[in-house]
C-alpha positions in Angstrom: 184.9 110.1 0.2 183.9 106.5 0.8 185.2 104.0 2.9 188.2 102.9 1.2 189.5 106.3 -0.1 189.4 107.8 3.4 191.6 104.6 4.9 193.5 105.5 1.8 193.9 108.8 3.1 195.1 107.5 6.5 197.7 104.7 4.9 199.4 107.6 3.1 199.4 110.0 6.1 202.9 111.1 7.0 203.6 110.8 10.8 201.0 108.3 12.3 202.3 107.1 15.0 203.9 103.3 15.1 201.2 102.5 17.1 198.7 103.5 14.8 200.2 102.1 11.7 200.6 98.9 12.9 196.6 98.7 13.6 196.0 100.1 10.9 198.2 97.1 9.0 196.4 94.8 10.5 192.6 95.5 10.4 192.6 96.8 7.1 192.1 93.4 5.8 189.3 93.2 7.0 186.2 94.5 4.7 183.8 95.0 7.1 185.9 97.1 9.9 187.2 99.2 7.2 183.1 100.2 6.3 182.8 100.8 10.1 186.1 102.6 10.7 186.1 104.9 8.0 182.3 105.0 6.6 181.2 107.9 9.2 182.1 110.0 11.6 182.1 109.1 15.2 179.3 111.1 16.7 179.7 113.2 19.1 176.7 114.6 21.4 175.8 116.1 24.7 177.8 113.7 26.5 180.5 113.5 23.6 182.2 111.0 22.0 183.4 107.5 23.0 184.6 104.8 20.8 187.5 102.4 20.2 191.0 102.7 20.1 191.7 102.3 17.0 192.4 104.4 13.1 190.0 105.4 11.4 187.3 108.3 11.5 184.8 106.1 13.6 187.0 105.6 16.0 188.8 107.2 19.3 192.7 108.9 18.1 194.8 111.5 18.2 193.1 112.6 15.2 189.7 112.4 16.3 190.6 114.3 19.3 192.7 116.6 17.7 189.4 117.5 15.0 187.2 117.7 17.9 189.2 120.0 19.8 189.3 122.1 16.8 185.5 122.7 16.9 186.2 123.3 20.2 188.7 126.5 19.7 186.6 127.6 16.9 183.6 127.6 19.3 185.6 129.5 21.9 186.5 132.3 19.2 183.6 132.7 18.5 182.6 133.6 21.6 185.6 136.4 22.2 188.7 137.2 23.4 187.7 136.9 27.3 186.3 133.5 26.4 190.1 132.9 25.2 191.1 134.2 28.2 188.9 132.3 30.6 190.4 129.3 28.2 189.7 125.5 29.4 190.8 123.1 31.9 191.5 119.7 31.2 191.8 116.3 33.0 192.5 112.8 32.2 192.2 108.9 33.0 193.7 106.3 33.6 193.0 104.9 30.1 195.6 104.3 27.1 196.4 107.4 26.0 194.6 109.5 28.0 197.2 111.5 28.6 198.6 111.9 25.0 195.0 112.6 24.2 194.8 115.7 27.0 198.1 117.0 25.5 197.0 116.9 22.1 193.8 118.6 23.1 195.8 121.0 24.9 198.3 122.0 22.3 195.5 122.4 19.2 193.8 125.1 21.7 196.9 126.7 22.8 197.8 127.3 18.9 194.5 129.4 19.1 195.7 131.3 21.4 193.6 130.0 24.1 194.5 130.0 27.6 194.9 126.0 28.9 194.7 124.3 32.8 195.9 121.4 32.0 195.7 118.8 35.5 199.6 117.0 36.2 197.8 113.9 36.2 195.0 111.7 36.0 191.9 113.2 38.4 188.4 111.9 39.4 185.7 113.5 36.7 183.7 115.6 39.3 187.7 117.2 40.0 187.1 119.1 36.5 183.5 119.8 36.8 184.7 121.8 39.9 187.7 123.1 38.2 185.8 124.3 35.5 184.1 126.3 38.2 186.4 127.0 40.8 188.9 128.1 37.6 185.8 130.3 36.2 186.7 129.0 32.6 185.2 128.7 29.8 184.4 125.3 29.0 186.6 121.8 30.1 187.6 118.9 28.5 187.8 115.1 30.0 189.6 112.5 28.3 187.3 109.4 29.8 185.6 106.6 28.7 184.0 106.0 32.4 183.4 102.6 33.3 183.7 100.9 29.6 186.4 98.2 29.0 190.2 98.5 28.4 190.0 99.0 24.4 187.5 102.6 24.8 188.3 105.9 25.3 186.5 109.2 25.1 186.1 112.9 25.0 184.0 115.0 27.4 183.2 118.5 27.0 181.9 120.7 29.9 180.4 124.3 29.3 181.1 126.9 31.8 178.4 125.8 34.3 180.8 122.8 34.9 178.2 120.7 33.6 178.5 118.3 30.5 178.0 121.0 27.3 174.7 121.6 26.5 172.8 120.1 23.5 172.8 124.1 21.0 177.1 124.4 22.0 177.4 120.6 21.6 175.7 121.0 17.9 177.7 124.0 17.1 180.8 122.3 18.0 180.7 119.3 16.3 179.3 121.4 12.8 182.7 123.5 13.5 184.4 120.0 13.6 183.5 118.7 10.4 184.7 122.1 8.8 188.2 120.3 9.5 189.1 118.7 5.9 191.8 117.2 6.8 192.4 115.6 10.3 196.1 115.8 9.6 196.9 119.1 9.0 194.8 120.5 12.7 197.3 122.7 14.4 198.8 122.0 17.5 201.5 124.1 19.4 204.7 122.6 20.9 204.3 122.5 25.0 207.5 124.5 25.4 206.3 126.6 23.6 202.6 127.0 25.4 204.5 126.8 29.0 206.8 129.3 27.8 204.5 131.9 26.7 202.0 131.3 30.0 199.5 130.0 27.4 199.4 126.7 29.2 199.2 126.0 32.9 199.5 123.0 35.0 197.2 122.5 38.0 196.8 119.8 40.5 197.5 119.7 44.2 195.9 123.9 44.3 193.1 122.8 42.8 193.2 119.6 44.8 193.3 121.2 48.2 190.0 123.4 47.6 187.9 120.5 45.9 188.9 118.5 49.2 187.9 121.8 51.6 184.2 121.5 49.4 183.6 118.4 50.4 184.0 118.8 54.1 180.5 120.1 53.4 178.9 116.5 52.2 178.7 115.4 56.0 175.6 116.3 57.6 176.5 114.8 61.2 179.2 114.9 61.6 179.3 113.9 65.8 177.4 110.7 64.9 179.9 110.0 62.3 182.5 110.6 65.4 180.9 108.5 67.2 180.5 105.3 65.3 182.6 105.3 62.4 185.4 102.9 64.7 182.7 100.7 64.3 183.4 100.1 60.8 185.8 98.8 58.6 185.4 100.0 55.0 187.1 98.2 52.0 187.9 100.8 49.2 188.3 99.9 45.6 189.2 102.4 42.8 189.0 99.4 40.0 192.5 100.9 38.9 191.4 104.3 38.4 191.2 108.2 38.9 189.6 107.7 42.9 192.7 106.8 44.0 193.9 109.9 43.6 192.2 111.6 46.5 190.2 109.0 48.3 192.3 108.8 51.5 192.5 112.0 52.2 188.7 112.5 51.3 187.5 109.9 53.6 190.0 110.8 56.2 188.7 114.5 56.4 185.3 113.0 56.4 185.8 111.3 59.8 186.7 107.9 58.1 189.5 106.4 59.0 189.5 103.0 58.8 189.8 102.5 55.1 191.2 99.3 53.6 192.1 99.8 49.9 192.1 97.0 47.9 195.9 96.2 46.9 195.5 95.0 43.5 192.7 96.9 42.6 194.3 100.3 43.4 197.5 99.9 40.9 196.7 102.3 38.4 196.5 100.0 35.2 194.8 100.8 31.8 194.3 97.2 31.4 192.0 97.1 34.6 193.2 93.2 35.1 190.5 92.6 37.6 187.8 93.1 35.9 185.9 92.4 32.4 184.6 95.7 32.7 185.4 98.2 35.7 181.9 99.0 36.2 180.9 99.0 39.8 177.6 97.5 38.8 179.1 94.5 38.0 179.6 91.6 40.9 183.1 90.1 39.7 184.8 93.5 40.2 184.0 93.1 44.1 185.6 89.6 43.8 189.1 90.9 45.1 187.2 93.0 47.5 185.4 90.6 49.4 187.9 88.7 49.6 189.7 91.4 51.6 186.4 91.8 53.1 186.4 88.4 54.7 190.1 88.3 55.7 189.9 91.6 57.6 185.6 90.8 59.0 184.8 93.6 57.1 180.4 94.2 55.8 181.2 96.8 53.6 182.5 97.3 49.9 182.8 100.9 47.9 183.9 100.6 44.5 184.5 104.3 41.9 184.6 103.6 38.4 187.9 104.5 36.7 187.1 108.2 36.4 185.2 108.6 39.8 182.0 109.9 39.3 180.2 106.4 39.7 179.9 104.2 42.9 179.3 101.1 44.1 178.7 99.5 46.9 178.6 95.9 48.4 177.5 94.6 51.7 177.4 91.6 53.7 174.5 89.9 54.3 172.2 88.0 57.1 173.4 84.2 56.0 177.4 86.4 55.6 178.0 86.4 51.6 177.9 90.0 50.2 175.2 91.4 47.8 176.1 93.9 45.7 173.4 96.8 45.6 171.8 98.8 42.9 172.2 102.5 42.2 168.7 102.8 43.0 169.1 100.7 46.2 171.8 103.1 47.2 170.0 106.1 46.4 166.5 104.9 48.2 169.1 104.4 51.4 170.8 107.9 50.8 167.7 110.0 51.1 166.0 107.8 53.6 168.8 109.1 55.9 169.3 112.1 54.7 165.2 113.0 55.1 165.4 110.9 58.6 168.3 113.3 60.1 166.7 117.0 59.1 163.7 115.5 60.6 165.6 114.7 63.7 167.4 118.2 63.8 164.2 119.8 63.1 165.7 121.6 60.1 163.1 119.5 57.7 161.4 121.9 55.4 159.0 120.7 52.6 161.5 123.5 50.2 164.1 120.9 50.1 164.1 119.1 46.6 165.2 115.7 45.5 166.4 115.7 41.5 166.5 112.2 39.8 165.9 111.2 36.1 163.3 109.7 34.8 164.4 106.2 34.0 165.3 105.8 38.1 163.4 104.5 40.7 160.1 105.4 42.0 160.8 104.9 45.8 163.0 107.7 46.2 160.1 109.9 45.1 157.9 107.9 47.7 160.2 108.4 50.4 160.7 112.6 49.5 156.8 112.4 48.9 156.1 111.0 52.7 158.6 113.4 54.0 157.0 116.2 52.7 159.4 117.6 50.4 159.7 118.5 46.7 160.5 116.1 43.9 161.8 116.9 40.5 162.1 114.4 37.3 164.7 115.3 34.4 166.2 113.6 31.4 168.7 111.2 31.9 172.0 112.5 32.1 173.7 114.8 35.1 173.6 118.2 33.3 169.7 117.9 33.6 170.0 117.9 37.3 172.5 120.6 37.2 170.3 122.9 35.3 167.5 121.9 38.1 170.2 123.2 40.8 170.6 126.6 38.7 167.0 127.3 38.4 166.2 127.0 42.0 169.3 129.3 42.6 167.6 131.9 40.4 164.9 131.8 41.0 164.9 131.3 44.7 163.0 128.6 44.7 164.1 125.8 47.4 167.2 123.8 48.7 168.9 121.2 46.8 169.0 117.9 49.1 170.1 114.8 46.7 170.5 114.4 42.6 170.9 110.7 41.4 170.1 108.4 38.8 170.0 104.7 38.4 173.6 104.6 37.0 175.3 105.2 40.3 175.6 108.5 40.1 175.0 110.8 42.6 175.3 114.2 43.9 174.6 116.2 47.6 176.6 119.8 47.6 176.3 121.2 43.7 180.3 122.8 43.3 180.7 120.0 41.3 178.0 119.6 38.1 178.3 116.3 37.0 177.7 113.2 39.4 181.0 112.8 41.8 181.8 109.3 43.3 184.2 110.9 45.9 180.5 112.8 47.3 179.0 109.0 46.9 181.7 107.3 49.0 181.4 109.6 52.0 177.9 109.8 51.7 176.9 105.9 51.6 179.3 105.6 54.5 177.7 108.1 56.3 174.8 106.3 55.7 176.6 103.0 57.6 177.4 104.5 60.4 173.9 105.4 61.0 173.3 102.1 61.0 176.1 101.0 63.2 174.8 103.4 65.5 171.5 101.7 65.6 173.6 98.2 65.8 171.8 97.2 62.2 173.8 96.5 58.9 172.9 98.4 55.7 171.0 95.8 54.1 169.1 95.4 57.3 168.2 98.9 57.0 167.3 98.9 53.0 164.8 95.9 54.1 163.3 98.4 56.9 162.6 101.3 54.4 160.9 98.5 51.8 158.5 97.0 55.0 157.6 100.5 55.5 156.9 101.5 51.7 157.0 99.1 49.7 159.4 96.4 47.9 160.9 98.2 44.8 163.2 96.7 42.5 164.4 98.0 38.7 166.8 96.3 36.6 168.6 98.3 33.7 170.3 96.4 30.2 172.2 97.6 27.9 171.2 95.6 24.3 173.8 96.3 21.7 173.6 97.0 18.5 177.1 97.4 17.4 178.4 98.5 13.9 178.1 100.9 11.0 174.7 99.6 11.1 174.0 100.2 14.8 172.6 103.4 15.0 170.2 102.9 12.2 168.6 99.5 13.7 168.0 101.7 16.9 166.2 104.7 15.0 163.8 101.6 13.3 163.4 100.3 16.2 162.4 103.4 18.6 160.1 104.0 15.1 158.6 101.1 15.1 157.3 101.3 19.2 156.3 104.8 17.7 154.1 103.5 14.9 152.3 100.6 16.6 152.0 101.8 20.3 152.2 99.0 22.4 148.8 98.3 24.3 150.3 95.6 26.5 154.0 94.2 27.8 154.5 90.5 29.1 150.2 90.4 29.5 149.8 93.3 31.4 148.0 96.0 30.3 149.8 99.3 29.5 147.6 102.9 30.9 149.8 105.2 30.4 152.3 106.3 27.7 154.7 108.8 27.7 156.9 109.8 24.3 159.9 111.9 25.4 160.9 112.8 21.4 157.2 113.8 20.3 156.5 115.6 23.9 153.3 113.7 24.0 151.1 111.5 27.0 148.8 108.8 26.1 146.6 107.6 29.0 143.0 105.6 28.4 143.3 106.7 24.6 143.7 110.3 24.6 146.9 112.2 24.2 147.9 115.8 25.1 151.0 117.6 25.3 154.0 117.0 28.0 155.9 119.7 28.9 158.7 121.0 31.1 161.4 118.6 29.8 163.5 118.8 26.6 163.0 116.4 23.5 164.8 113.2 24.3 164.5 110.0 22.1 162.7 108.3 25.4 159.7 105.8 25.3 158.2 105.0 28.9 155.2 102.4 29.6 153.3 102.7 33.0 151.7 98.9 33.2 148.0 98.3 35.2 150.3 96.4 37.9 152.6 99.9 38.9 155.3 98.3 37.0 156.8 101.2 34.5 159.5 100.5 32.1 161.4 102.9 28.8 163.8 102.3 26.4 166.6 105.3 25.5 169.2 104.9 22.7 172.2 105.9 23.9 174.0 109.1 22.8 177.9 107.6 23.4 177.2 103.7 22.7 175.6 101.4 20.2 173.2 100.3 22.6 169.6 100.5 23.7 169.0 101.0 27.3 165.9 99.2 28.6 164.9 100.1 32.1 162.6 98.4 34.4 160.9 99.1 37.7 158.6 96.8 39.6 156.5 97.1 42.8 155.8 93.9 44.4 155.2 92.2 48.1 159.0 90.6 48.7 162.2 91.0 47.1 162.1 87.3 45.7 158.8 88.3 43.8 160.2 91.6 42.6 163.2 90.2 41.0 162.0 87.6 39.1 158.8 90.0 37.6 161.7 92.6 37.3 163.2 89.9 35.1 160.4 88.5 33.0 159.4 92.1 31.8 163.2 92.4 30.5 163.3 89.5 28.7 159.8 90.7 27.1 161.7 93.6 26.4 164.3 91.9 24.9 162.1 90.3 22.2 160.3 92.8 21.5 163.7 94.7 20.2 164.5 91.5 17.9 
């Protein structure tokens, strides 16, 4: 069907909800969201699906879900009766309709029979990652659309690893999905019913209680932590999500207890009122934060996105203002300390291994590198890392110290498989009282680790490309860089390519194979002045994510280099 007969097909549904219809009432008059709406499918990939609130097939609904969910169930039977039994658990946000979206999910798999953990309310990602695992199930489901603003939601499938679902499941799922004819007649079973039967079950403070008891485990001293932690006062913001949930008793536990949450910021509110977008690399959303911050002479800000696997940080600085720091920043301080305090304890080994993605920054690696230890590059996204983690478990081969990536994600003790803001938090204030300890603020000791290796600095944009249209002006594009291979970016001469999709390296002319990483539709440039940048269509968003990473002599000189190779990035995606 085209465009018009499928929103056809929706305007003569029986039972849409009010909600629903009265969208659908109103932006049907408009041509060109009807194409987009109802031309194509959402798309749904490794990280699954994300989209507006809205009608339509292109779109985020109970529909959508319900389809997707279907796949789901169909994957799950085909895969046995003890992967029924093992069943899935599922969490929500703090989103509209996150919740009606987890019950939906939950009621098509129940009318397959399949067993259901569904969470009493909302829950921090990394929660379900560890459920997933701690549960022993067979895959999860997580109503989020992360840090995106108020009108997205979306749909995240974990496999049993309690990492994001791999890319062969993911593809047999979403083939299973568009089996469905007809969104409207998916099955779903009535709760009573489910609860009744034992087919669904609600979890929350159980599960609660043992994720808490794993991350005891993310302190590594815990005496110095005893010792200077009075020494600072921590503001706490959980941008009207998920973190709020278990933040107090997390940093409590941790030794932390002089947390000030942000009052206006820690109302759970789908419209997230404070913010544009409650993305914790954004400065506004620290606004209400360091206002606290002044009023109560406090240095230092952490911000979780809605669902709680990113974090943020922001810290006061020499002249007294706040600077908000970059996930690489964060991460370059987070192994830094990590690597100092083995080597202090004498329990440094070069086995230890530091994951990170490939799109992140290169001083990390520097820092691991000088320390002696073992350093491991993967495609962007956390499931990567995790499969890193489960290889050295295998095979015996090292210690997982630190998985990050440039998107403030991190992750230090591996029960949970995707990145966990609530590990983040305790970690970067670990990381502070180090610093108190040594009378020094944490932008003091950032500008320490660059005197001794070297002033790094990345910036990362998101170009969109939005509409029906979107993902086809990203393929030409990626093509195009492809076809002409760039010999030079903003005048500087480019040595070294490497083309994630074609699994190739070209360096001074001559090309041979990469290998040990999956295909991934990835460009990255190495430039003649150590400055490396890539572009990556994004799997969830109609956007083009263009990464940059300069070394340079001085911040000041780094971030306006870091800035000039965007912009030439910019125009060359015109």
């Amino acid at each position: 069907m085209n465009a018009n007969e499928t929103l056809k097909q929706w305007q003569q549904a029986q039972g849409l909800p009010d909600y629903l219809q009265e969208q659908l009432a109103i932006l049907a008059k408009d041509p060109k969201w009807v194409e987009d709406a109802f031309g194509q499918d959402i798309n749904f990939g490794t990280a699954g699906m994300r989209g507006l609130l809205e009608p339509g097939t292109n779109r985020i609904n109970l529909y959508t879900v319900g389809r997707v969910t279907e796949g789901l169930a169909r994957l799950i039977e085909e895969n046995g009766q003890e992967a029924k039994k093992r069943g899935v658990a599922i969490s929500f946000d703090s989103r509209y309709h996150s919740r009606e979206f987890a019950q939906i999910s939950a009621r098509v798999l129940g009318a397959h029979g399949i067993h259901v953990y569904l969470f009493d309310d909302l829950r921090p990602t990394p929660e379900l990652s560890f459920a997933v695992r701690h549960l022993h199930t067979f895959a999860g489901i997580n109503i989020t659309a992360s840090h995106n603003a108020k009108q997205y939601n979306g749909y995240k499938v974990y496999g049993e690893d309690g990492a994001q679902m791999g890319p062969e499941d993911a593809d047999r799922l979403f083939k299973l999905a568009e089996q469905v004819d007809d969104l409207f007649t998916v099955k779903a079973a009535p709760v009573e019913k489910l609860r009744a039967e034992g087919t669904l079950q609600l979890i929350g403070e159980d599960v609660d209680e043992a994720y808490l008891s794993e991350l005891k485990a993310v302190t590594v001293n815990p005496a110095m932590v005893k010792a200077n932690a009075s020494k600072l006062k921590i503001i706490y913001t959980p941008l009207h999500g998920t973190g709020k949930m278990l933040y107090d008793r997390a940093f409590r536990q941790g030794g932390f207890t002089n947390i000030i949450p942000v009052p206006n910021q820690s109302i759970i509110d789908p419209e997230f009122p404070t913010t544009k977008k409650p993305n914790p690399e954004y400065r506004d959303v620290f606004d209400p934060g360091v206002a606290l911050a002044n009023k109560e002479n406090a240095d230092l800000i952490i911000a979780t996105d809605p669902d709680a696997d990113r974090m943020g940080a922001c810290v006061r600085t020499a002249k007294g203002d706040f600077q908000v720091l970059t996930g690489n920043q964060i991460a370059t301080l987070m192994i830094y300390y990590l690597l100092t305090n083995l080597k202090e304890k004498q329990q440094l080994t070069p086995d230890y291994e530091l994951i990170t993605s490939v799109v992140s920054s290169s001083l990390p690696l520097k820092i691991a590198k000088d320390f002696g230890i073992k350093t491991k590059s993967v495609l962007t996204g956390f499931k990567f890392i995790g499969e890193e983690v489960d290889r050295m478990n295998r095979e015996h081969d090292g210690k997982f110290l630190m998985g990050f990536e440039e998107s403030y994600g991190y992750l230090f003790k591996p029960f949970a498989r995707d990145k966990d803001a609530m590990q983040g938090a305790l970690m970067f204030a670990e990381v502070a009282s180090y610093y108190a300890s040594r009378q020094m603020t944490v932008l003091a000791g950032l500008q320490e680790i660059w005197q001794k290796y070297g002033t790094a600095y990345e910036i990362t944009r998101a170009i969109e490309m939005p509409g029906i249209g979107g993902q086809q002006k990203m393929a030409g594009l990626m093509a195009k860089l492809r076809r002409e291979k760039l010999t030079e970016i903003n005048g500087m001469p480019v040595v070294k390519t490497e083309d994630f999709l074609r699994q190739e390296e070209t360096e001074n002319g001559r090309v041979k194979p990469m290998t040990g990483l999956p295909q991934s539709n990835v460009l990255k440039y190495y430039l003649s002045d150590e400055t490396w940048l890539a572009l990556r269509p994004s799997g969830t968003e109609p956007v083009i994510k263009a990464y940059v990473g300069v070394n340079k002599p001085d911040i000041a000189t780094a971030q306006q280099a870091a800035a000039d190779y965007q912009t030439a990035l910019a125009e060359l995606l015109k």
